[in-house]
PDB file with SEQRES, HELIX, SHEET and CRYST1 records, atoms N, CA, C and O in Angstrom:
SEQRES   1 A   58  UNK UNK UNK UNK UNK UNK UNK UNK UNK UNK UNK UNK UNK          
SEQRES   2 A   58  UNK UNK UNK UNK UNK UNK UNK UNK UNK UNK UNK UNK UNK          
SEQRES   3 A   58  UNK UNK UNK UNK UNK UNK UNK UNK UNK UNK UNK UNK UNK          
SEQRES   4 A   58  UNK UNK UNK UNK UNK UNK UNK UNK UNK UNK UNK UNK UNK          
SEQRES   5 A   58  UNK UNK UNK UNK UNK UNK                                      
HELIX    1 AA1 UNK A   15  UNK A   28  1                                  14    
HELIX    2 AA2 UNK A   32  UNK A   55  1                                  24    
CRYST1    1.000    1.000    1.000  90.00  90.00  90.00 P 1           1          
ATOM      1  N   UNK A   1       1.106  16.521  -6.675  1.00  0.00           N  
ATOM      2  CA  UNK A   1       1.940  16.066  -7.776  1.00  0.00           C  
ATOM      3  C   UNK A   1       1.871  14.548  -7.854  1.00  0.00           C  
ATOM      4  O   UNK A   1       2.049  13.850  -6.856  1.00  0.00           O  
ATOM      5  N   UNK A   2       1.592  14.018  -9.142  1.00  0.00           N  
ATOM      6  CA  UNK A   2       2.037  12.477  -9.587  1.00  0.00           C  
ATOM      7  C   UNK A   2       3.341  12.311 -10.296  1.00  0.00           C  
ATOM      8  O   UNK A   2       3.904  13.019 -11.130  1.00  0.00           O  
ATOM      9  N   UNK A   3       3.713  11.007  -9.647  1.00  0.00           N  
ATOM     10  CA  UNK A   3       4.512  10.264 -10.795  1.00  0.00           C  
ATOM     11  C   UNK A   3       4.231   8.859 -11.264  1.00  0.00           C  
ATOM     12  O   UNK A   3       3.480   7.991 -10.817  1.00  0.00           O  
ATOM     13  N   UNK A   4       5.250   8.893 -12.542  1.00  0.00           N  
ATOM     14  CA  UNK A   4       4.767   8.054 -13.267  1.00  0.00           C  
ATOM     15  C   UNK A   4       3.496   7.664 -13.854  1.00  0.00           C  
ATOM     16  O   UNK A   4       3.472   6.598 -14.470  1.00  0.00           O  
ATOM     17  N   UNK A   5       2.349   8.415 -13.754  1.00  0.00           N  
ATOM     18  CA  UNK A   5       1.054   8.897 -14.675  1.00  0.00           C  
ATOM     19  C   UNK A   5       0.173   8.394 -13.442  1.00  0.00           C  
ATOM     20  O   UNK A   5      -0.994   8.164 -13.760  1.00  0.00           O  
ATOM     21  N   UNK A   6       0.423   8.221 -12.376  1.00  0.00           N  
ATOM     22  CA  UNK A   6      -0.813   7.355 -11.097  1.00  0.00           C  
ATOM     23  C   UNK A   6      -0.609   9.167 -10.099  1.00  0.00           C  
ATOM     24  O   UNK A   6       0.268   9.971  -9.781  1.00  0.00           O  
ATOM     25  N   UNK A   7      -2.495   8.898  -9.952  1.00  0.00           N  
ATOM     26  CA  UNK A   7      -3.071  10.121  -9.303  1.00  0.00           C  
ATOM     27  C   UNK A   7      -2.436   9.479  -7.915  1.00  0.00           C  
ATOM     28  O   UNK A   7      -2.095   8.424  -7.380  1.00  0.00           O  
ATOM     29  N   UNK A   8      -2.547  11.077  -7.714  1.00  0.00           N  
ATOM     30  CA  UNK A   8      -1.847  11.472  -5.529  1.00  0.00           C  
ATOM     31  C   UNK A   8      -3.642  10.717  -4.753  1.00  0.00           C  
ATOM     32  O   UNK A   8      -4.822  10.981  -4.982  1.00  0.00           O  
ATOM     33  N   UNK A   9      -2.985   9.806  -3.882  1.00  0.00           N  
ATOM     34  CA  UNK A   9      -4.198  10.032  -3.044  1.00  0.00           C  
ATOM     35  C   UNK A   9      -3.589  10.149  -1.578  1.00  0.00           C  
ATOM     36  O   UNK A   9      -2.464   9.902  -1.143  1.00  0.00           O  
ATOM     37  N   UNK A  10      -5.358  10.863  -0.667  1.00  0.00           N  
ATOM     38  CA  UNK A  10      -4.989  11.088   0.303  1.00  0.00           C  
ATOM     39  C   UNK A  10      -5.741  10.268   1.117  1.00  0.00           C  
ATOM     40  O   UNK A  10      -6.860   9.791   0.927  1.00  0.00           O  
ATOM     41  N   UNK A  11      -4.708  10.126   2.387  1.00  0.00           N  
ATOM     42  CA  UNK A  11      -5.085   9.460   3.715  1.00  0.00           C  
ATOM     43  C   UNK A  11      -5.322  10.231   4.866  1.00  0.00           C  
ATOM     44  O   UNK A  11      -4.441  11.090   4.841  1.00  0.00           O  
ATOM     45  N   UNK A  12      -6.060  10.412   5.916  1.00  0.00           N  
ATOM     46  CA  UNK A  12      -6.033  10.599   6.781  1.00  0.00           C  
ATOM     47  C   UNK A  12      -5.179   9.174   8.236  1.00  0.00           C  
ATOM     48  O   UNK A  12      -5.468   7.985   8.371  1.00  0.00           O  
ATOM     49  N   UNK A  13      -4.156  10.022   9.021  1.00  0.00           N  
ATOM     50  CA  UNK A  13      -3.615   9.052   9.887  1.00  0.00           C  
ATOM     51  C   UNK A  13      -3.105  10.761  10.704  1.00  0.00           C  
ATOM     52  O   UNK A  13      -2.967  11.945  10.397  1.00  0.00           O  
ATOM     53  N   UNK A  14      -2.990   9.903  11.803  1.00  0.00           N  
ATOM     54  CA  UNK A  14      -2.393  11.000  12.850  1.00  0.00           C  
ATOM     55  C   UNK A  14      -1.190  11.476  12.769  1.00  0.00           C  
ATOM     56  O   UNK A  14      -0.415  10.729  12.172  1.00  0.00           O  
ATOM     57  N   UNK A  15      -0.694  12.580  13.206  1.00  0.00           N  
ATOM     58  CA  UNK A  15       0.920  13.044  13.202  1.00  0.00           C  
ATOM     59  C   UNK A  15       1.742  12.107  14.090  1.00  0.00           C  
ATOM     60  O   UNK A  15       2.846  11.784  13.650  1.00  0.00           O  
ATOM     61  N   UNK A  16       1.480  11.774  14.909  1.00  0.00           N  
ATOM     62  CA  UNK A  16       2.340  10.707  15.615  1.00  0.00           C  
ATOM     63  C   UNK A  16       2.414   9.322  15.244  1.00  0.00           C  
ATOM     64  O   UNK A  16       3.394   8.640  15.543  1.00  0.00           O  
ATOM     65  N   UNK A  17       1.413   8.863  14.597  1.00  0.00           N  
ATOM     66  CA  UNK A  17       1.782   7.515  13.650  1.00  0.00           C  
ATOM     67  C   UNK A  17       2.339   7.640  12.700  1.00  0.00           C  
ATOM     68  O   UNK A  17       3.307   6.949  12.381  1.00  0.00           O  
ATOM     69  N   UNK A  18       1.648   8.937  11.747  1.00  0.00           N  
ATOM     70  CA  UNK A  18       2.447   9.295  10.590  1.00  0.00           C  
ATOM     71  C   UNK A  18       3.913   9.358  10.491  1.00  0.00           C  
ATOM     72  O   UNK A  18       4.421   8.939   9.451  1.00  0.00           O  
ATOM     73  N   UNK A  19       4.792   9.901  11.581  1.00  0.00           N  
ATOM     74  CA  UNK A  19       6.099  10.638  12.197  1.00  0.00           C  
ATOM     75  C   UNK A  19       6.339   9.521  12.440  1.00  0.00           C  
ATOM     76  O   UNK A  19       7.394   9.368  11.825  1.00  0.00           O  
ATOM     77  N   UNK A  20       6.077   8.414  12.999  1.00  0.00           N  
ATOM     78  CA  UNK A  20       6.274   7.102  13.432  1.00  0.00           C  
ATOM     79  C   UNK A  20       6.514   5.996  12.183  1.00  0.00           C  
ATOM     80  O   UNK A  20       7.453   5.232  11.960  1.00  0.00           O  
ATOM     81  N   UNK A  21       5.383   6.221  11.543  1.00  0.00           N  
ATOM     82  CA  UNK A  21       5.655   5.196  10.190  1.00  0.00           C  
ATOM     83  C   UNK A  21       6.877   5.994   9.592  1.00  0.00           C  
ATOM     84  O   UNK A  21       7.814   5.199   9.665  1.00  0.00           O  
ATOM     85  N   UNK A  22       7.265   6.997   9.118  1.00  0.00           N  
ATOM     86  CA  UNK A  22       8.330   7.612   8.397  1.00  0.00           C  
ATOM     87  C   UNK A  22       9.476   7.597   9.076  1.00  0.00           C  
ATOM     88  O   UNK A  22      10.442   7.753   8.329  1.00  0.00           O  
ATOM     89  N   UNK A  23       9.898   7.397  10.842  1.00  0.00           N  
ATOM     90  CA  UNK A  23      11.084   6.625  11.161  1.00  0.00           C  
ATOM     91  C   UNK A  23      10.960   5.111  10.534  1.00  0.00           C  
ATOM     92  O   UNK A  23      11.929   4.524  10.051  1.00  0.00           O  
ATOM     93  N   UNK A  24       9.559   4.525  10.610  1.00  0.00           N  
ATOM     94  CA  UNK A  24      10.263   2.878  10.326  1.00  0.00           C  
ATOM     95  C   UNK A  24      10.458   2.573   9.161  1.00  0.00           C  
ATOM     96  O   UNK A  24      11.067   1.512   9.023  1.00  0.00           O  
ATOM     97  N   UNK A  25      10.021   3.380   7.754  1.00  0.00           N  
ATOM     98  CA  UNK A  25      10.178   3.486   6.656  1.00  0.00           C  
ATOM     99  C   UNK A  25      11.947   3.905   6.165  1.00  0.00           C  
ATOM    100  O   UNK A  25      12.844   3.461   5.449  1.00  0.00           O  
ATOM    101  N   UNK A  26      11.649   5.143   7.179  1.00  0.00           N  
ATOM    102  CA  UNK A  26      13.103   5.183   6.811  1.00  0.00           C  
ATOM    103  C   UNK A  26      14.717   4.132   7.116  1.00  0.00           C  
ATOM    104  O   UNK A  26      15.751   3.967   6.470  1.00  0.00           O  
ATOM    105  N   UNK A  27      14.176   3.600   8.478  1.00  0.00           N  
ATOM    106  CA  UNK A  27      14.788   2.499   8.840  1.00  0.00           C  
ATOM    107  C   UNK A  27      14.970   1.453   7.685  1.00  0.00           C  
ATOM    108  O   UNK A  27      16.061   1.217   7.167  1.00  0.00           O  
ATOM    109  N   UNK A  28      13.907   0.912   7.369  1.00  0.00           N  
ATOM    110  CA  UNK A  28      13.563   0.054   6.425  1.00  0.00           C  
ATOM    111  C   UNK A  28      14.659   0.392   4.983  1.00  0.00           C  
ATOM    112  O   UNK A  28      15.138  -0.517   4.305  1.00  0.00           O  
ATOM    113  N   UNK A  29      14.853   1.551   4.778  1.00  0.00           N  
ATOM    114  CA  UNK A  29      15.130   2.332   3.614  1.00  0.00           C  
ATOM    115  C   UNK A  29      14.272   2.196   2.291  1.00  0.00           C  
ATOM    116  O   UNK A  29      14.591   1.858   1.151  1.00  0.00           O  
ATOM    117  N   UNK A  30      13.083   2.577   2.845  1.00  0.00           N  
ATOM    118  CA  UNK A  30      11.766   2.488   1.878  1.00  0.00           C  
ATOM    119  C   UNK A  30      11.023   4.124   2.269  1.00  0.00           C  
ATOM    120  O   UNK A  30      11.340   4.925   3.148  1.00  0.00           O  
ATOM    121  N   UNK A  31      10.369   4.165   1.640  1.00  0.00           N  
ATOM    122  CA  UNK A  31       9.519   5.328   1.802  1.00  0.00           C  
ATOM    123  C   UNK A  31       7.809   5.226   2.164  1.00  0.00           C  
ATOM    124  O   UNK A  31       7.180   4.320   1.618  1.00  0.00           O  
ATOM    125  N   UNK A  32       7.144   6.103   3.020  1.00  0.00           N  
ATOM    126  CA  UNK A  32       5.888   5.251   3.148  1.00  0.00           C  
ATOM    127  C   UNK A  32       5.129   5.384   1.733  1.00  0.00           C  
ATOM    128  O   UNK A  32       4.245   4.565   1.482  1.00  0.00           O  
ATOM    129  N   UNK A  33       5.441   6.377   0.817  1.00  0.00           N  
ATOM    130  CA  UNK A  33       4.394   5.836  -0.164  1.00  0.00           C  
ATOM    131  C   UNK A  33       4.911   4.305  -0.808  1.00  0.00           C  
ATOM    132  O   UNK A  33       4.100   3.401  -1.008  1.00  0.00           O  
ATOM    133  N   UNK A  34       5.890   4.214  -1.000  1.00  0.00           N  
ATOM    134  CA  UNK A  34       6.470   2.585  -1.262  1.00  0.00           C  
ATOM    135  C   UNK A  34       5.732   1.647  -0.490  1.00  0.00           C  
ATOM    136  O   UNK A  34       4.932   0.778  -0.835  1.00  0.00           O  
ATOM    137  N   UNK A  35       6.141   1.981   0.578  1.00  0.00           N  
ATOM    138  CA  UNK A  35       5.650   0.876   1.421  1.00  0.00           C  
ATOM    139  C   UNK A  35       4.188   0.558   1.229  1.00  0.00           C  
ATOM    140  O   UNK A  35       3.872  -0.518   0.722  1.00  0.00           O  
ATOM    141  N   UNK A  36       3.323   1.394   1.588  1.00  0.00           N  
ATOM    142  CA  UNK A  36       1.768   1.478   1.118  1.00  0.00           C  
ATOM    143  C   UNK A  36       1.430   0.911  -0.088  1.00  0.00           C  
ATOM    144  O   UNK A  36       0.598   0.019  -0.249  1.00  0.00           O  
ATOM    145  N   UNK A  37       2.077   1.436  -0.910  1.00  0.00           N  
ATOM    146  CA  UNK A  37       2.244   1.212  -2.435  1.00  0.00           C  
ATOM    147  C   UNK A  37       2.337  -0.669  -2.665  1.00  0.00           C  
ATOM    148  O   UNK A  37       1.607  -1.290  -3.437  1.00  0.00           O  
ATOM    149  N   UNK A  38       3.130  -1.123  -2.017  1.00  0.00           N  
ATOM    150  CA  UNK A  38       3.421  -2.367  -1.883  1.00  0.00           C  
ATOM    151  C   UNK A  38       2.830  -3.182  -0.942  1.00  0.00           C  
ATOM    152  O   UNK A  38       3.084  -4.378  -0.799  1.00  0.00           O  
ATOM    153  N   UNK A  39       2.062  -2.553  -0.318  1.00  0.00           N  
ATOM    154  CA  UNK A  39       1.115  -3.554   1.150  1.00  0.00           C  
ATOM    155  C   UNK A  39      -0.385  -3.320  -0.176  1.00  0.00           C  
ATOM    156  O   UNK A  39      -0.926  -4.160  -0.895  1.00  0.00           O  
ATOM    157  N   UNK A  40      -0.525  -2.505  -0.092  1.00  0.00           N  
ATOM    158  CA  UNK A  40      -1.698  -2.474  -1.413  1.00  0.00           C  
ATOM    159  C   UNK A  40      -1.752  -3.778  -2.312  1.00  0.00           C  
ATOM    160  O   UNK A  40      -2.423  -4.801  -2.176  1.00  0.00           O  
ATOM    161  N   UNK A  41      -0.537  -3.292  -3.580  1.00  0.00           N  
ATOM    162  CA  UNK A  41      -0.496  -4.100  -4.312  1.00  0.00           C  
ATOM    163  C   UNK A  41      -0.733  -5.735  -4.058  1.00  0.00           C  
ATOM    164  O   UNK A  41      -1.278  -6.612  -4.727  1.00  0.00           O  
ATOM    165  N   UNK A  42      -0.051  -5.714  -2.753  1.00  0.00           N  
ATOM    166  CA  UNK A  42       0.215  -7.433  -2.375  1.00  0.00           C  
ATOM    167  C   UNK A  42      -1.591  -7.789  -1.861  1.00  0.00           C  
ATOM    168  O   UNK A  42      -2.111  -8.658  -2.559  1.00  0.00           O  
ATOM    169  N   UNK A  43      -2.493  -7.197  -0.755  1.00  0.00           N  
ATOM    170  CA  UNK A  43      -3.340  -6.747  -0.385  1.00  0.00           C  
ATOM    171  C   UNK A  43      -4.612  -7.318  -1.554  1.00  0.00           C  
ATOM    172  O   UNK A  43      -5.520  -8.093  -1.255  1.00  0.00           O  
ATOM    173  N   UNK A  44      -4.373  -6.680  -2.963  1.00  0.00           N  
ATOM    174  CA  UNK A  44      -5.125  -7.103  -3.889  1.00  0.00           C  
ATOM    175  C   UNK A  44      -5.131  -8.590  -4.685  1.00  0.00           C  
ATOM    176  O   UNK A  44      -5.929  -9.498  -4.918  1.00  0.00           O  
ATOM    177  N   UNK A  45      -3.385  -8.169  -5.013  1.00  0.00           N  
ATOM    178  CA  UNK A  45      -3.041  -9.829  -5.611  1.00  0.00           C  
ATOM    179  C   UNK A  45      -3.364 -11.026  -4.767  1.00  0.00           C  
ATOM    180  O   UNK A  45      -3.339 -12.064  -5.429  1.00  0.00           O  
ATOM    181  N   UNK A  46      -3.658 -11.187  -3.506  1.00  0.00           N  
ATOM    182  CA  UNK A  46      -4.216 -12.072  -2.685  1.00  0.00           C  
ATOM    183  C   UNK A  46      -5.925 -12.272  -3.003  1.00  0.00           C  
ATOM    184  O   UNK A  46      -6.518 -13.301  -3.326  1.00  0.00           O  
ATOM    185  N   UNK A  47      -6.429 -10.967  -2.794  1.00  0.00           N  
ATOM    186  CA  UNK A  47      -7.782 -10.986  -2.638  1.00  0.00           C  
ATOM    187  C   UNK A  47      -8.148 -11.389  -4.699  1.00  0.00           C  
ATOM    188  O   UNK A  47      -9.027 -12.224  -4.912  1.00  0.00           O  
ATOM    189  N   UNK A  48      -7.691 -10.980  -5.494  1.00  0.00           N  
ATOM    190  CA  UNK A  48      -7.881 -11.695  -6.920  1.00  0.00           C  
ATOM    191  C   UNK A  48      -7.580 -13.154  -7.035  1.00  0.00           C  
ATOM    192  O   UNK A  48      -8.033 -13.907  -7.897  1.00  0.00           O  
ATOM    193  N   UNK A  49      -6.791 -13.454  -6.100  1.00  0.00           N  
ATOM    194  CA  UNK A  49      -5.903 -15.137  -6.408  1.00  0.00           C  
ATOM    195  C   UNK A  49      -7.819 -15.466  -5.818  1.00  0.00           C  
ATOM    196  O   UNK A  49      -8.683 -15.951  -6.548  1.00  0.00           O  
ATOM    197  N   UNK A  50      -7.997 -15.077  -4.526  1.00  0.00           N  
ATOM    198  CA  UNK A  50      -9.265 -15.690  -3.993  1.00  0.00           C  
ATOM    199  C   UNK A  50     -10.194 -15.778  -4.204  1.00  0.00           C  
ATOM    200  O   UNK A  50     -10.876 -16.663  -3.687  1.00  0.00           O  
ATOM    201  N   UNK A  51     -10.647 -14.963  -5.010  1.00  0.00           N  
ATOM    202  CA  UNK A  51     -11.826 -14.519  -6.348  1.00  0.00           C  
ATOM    203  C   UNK A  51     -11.671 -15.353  -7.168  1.00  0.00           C  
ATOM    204  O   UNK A  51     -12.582 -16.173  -7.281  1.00  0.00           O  
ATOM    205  N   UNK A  52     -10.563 -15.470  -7.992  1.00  0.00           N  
ATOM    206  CA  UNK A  52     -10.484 -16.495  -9.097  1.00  0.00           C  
ATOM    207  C   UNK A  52     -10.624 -17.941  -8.546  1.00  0.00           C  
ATOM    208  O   UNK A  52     -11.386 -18.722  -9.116  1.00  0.00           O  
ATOM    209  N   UNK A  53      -9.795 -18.383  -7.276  1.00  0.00           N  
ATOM    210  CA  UNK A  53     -10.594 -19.539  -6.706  1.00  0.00           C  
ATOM    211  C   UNK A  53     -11.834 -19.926  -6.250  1.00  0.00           C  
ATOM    212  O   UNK A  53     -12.086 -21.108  -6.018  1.00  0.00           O  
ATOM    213  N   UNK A  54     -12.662 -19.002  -6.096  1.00  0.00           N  
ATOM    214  CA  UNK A  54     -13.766 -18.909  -5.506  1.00  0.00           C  
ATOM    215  C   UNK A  54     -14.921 -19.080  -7.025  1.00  0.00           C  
ATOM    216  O   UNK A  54     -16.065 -19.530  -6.953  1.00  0.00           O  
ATOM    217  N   UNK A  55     -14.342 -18.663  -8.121  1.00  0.00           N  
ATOM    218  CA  UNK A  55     -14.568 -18.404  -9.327  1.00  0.00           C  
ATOM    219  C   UNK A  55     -14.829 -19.971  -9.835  1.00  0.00           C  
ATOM    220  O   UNK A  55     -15.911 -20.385 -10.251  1.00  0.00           O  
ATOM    221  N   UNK A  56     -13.558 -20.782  -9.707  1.00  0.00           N  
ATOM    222  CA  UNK A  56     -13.214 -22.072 -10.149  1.00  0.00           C  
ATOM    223  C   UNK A  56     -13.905 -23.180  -9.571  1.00  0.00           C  
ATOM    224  O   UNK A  56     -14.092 -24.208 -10.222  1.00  0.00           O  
ATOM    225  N   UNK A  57     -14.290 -23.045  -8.414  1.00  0.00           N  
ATOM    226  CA  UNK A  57     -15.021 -23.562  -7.609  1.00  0.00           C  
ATOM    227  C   UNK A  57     -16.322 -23.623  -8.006  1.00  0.00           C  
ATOM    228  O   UNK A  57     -16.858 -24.712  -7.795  1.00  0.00           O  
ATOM    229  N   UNK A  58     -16.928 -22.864  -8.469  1.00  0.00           N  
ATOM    230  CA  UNK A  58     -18.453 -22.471  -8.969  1.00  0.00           C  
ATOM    231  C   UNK A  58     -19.145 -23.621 -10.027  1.00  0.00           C  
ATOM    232  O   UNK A  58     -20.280 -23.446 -10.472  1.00  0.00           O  
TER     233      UNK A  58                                                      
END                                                                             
């Protein structure tokens, strides 16, 4: 199932990290697709800022 019109993807990670990230998520009071969701997003917007500098530079 999707929401908000963005396809499901899958990861492979172990049950004990997995079980592990979803206590610290929940701690957090985030969810791991959030969280992912948001290490991603940030992940890219860095690597574009560096492209476009790398761009300007040229």
């Amino acid at each position: 199932m999707t929401t908000k019109g963005t396809p499901g993807r899958m990861v492979r990670i172990d049950d004990e990290t997995w079980a592990a990230y979803g206590e610290l998520c929940a701690e957090e009071g985030t969810s791991r697709a959030d969280d992912m969701r948001r290490h991603v997003h940030a992940r890219v917007k860095a690597w574009r800022a560096a492209q476009r500098k790398t761009a300007a530079a040229s």
